[in-house]
N, C-alpha and C positions, 0 to 999 in steps of 0.2 A: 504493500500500500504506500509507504512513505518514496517511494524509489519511482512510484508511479506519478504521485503527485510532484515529484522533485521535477522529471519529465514535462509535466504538463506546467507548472509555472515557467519554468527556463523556457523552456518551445514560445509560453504567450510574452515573456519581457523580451526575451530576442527577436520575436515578431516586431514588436513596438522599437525597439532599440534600432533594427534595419529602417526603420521608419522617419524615426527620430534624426538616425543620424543623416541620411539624405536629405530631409528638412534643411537641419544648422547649414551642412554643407551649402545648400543653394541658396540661403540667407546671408553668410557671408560672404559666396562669391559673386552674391549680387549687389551688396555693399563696397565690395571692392571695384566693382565693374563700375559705380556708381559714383565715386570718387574719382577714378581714372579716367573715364569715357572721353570729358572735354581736354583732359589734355594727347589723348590718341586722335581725335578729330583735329588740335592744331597743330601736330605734328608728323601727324599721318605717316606712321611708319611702319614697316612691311611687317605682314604678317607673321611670320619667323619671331620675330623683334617684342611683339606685342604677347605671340604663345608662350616665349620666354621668360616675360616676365609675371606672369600669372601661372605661369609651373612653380617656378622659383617663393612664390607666398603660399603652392598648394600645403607642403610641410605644414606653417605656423598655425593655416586652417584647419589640417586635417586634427593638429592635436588637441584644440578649443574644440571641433567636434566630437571627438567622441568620450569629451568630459562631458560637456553638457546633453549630449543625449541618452547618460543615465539615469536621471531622476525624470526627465522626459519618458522612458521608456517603462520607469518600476509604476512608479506614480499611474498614469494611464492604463497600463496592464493592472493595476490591482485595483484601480477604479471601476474597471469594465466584470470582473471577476466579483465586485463587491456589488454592484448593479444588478447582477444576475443570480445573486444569492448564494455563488459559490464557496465564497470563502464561509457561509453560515453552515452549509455542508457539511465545509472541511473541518471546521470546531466543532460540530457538532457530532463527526466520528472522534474527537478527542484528540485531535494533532494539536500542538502548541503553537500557537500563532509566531511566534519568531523561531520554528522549525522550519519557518516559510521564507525565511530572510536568508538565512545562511548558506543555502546551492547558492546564491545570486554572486555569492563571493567569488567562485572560482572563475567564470567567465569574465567577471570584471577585475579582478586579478590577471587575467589575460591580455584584455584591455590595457592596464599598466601597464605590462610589461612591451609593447606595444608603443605607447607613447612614450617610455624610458628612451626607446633606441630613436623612437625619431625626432624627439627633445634634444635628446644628447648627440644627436649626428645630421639629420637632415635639417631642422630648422634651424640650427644656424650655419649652414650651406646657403640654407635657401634664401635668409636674409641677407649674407653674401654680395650672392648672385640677384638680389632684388635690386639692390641698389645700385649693380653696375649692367644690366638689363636699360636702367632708368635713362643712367647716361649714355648707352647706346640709344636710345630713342631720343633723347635731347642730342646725339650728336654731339658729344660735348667728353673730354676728357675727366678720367677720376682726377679730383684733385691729389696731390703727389701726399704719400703719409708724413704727416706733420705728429709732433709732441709740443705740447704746450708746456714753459717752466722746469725747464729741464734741469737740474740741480746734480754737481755730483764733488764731496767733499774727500779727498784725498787727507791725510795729515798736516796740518798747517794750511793749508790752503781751501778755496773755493772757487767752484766754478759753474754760474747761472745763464743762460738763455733761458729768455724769455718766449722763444719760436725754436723749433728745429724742422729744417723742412729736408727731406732728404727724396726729391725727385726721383734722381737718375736711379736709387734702390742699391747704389755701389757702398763703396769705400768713404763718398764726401756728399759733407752738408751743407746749407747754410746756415747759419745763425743770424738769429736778430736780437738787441736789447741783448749788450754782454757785458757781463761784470765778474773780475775776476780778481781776488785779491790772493794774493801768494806775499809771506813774511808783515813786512811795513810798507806794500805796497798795494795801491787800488787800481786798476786798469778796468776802464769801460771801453765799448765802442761802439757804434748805430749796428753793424753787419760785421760778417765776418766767415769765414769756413771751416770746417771741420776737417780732416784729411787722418781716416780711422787710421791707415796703411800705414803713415809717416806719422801716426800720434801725435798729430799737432793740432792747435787750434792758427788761424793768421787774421790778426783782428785789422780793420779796417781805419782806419782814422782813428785810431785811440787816443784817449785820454788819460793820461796817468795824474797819480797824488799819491805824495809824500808826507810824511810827518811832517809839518814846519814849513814846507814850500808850497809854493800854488801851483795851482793846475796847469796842465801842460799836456799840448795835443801834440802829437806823432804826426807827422806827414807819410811816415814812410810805417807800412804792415807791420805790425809787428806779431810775431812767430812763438808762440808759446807750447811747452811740452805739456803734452795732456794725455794721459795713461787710459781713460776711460776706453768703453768697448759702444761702435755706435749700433745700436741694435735698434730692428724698425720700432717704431710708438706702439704703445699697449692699443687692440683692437680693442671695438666696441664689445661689451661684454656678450652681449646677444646671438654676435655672428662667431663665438668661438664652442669649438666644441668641449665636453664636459672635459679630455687630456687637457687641450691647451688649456683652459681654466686653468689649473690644478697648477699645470704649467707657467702661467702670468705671476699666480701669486707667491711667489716664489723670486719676482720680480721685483726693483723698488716701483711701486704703484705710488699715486695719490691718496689719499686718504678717502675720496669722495671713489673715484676707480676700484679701491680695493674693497672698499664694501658693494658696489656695484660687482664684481669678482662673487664673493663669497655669496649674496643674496642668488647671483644666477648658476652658482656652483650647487647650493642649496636648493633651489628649484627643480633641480635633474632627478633627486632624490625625492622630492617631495610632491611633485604634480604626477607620477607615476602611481602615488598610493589615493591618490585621490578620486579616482572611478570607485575604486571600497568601501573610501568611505560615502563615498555617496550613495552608494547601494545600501549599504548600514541604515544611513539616514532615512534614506527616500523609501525603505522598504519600511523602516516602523513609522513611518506618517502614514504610509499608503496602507496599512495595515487599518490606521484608523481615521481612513478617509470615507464616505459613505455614498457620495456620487461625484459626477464627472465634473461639472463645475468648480467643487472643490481642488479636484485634482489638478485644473489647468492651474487653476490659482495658485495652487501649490508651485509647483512650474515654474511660475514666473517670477515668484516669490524666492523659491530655489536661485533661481539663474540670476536675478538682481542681487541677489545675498554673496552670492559667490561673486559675481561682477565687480560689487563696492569692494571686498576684500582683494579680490586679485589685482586691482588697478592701485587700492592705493597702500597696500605695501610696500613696491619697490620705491615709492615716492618717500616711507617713511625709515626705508633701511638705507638710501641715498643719503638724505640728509642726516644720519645719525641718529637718529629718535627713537628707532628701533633696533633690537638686534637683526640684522641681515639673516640668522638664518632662522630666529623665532619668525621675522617677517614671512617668510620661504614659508612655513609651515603652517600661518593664523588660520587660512581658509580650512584645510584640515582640521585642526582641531578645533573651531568653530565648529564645525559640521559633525563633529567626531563627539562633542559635547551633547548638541541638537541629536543624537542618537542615542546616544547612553540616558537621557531625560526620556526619550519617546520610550525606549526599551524597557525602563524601570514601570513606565507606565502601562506596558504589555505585559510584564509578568507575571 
């Protein structure tokens, strides 16, 4: 009996769940088409150009759907099961009402594992390639990787750029906004180059000062030994995968960078478990949910709740207010709460 019923719930929430998730899907890629449209009409650019880059957002889509179409999916299947008077059946041969919850796990355990790998490998490929998709339709060059505030303190000395732009992707940079003090001495200059190979910095029009003397500009480069290693700027957190992560931090970061690091390093781990728990959730609501209207509400309510929380976490593990990887985790255990209260109230 229980192996039967196990059968017949999975069969109707995977029903709804195929359902659900081709929904989200054509909701998002009709919002994204909807954003993009007038700038593919004033730039009219070839077909190839346009498929590329709506492959390239399919990842970051595909992973938002088939979170949200779990509670879409339980919600609705045990509303339609509760409508029909099934579920008074099912208690009333004496199964346990969250003996009904727990098959749901496995498949959506599956799910996880699932948006693990394309969390941590395809979508940030995909956003990558979204961005230089972009500029192939603008016809327009990436701009060259640049580091903002580039700081690097050797023993007795300092050495800051305020720009480092390393175009050509070689050996040499340029700099901008340079200040460099070594011993009793202070040397600025507007621009200047970096030369990894020959380890030097060659400042441009400097300006030096001295204890006691006044200022005093160089007409002629001056050549300074610089030991540092030029390695490209830390990427955007988003387009690295869950290695490089692991990889960057390990890296001198920014303080704002380095928890943007840790928040998306955190997430790899954490949006994976969250199809469970939403099956957790969304099955002891739907348990005591009694018709369909409630269930959409439910839904929505679901999808807004989870919405507020995932949008404004990384805002609060950026800025410091939160810890990046509690941030990484609030939506979970939010919902993780909202189920162990439903549950207590099922048993």
């Amino acid at each position: 009996m229980p192996s039967i019923l196990t059968r017949f719930v999975l069969r109707e929430v995977l029903r709804w769940y195929a359902a659900g998730a081709a929904l989200f899907l054509t909701l998002q890629m009709t919002d994204v088409l909807s954003s993009t449209v007038a700038k593919l009409l004033t730039y009219h650019p070839p077909l190839w150009k346009a498929a590329l880059a709506f492959g390239a957002i399919l990842p970051t889509i595909l992973n938002r759907t088939l979170v949200l179409a779990v509670p879409f999916a339980i919600l609705l299947a045990f509303s339609r099961m509760q409508r029909d008077s099934e579920f008074k059946a099912i208690l009333a041969a004496g199964v346990r009402p969250l003996s009904l919850v727990w098959p749901l796990l496995l498949p959506f355990a599956v799910v996880g594992l699932l948006a693990a790998y394309n969390a941590g490998t395809l979508v940030p490929a995909g956003l990558a390639q979204w961005d230089r998709a972009w500029y192939r339709i603008y016809d327009q060059t990436p701009p060259p990787p640049t580091q903002e505030h580039y700081t690097f303190a050797p023993p007795g000395a300092l050495y800051y750029a305020s720009r480092v732009v390393n175009a050509s992707g070689g050996d040499r940079a340029d700099l901008t906004g340079i200040l460099v003090q070594r011993g009793n001495e202070t040397i600025t200059a507007p621009s200047g180059v970096w030369d990894a190979r020959k380890r030097t910095w060659t400042l441009t029009n400097p300006w030096v000062v001295r204890p006691g003397q006044a200022p005093r500009q160089e007409t002629r480069p001056r050549v300074l030994a610089q030991a540092d290693t030029l390695e490209p700027p830390p990427a955007e957190a988003k387009q690295l995968s869950t290695a490089q992560l692991r990889a960057g931090l390990k890296r001198e970061l920014a303080p704002t960078q380095r928890r943007d690091y840790l928040y998306q390093l955190a997430t790899r781990a954490a949006d994976p478990v969250t199809p469970v728990v939403f099956a957790l959730a969304a099955g002891a609501l739907g348990l005591l949910i009694r018709n369909r209207s409630a269930a959409f509400a439910a839904v929505l309510v679901f999808i807004a709740a989870f919405y507020v929380l995932w949008s404004t976490a990384p805002g609060l593990a950026r800025a410091g207010a939160m810890d990046p990887v509690l941030a990484a985790w609030l939506p979970n255990l939010c919902f993780l709460l909202l189920a162990g209260v439903l549950a207590w109230r099922l048993r």
